[in-house]
N, C-alpha and C positions, 0 to 999 in steps of 0.2 A: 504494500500500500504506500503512495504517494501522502507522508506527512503534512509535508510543506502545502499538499495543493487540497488535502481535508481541512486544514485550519484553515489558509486563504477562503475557502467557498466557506466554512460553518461562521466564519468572521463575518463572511459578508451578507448571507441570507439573514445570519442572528440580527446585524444591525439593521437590514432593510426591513425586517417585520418588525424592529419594536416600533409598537404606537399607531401600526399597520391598521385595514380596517379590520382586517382577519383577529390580529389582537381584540379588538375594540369589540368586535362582534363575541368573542370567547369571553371575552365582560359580561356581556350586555347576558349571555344563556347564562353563563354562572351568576349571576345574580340573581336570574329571575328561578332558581332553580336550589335544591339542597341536596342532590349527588352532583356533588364539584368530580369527582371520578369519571361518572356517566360522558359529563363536557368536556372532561380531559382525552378522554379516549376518543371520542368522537371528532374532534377539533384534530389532537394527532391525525387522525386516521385519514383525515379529508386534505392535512396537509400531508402526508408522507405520496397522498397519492396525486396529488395535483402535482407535487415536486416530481414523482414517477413519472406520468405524462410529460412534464417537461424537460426531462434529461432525457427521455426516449425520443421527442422531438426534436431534442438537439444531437442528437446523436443520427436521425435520421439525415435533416439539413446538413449535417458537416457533411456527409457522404456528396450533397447536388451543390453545395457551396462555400464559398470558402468564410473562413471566423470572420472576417470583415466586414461582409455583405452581411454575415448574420448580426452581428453586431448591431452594422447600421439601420437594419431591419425593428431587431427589439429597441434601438433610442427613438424609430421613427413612430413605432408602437405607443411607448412610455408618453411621447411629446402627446400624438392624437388622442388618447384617453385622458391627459391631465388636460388637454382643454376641451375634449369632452366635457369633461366634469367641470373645470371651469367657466363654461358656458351655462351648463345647466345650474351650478348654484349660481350666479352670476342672471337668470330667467328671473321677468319676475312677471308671475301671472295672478 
């Protein structure tokens, strides 16, 4: 196993999800809830597998292109949904 590139990636998902909405939302059940267990496992579950899909998907695109393009692809991703969202809370109806 590659040390150096577990820690780089658990460094960097660990920072990108605190305060995430994924966080925010494992709030929001455990609070409304009194098996905090129930919500742990579940929340795991839904991230270990959405993480799954996404390294299968990156695994598949390295194969048709190269890290660059994919790269550029997930910043161009990242930009159109924050102003997705920027746009809609920013609506006022």
């Amino acid at each position: 196993m590659d040390w150096k590139l577990f820690a780089a990636t658990f460094l960097t998902i660990f920072l990108a999800e605190l305060g995430d909405k994924t966080q925010l939302a494992a709030v929001a059940a455990s609070s409304q809830s009194k098996t905090t267990f129930t919500i742990f496992l579940a929340v795991s579950s839904a991230l270990i597998l959405a993480s799954f899909i996404g390294v299968l998907a990156g695994r598949v695109l390295s194969d048709m292109l190269n890290a660059r393009v994919i790269s550029i692809l997930a910043g161009g991703g990242f930009i159109l949904m924050g102003t997705w969202i920027l746009i809609k809370a920013l609506r006022i109806n």
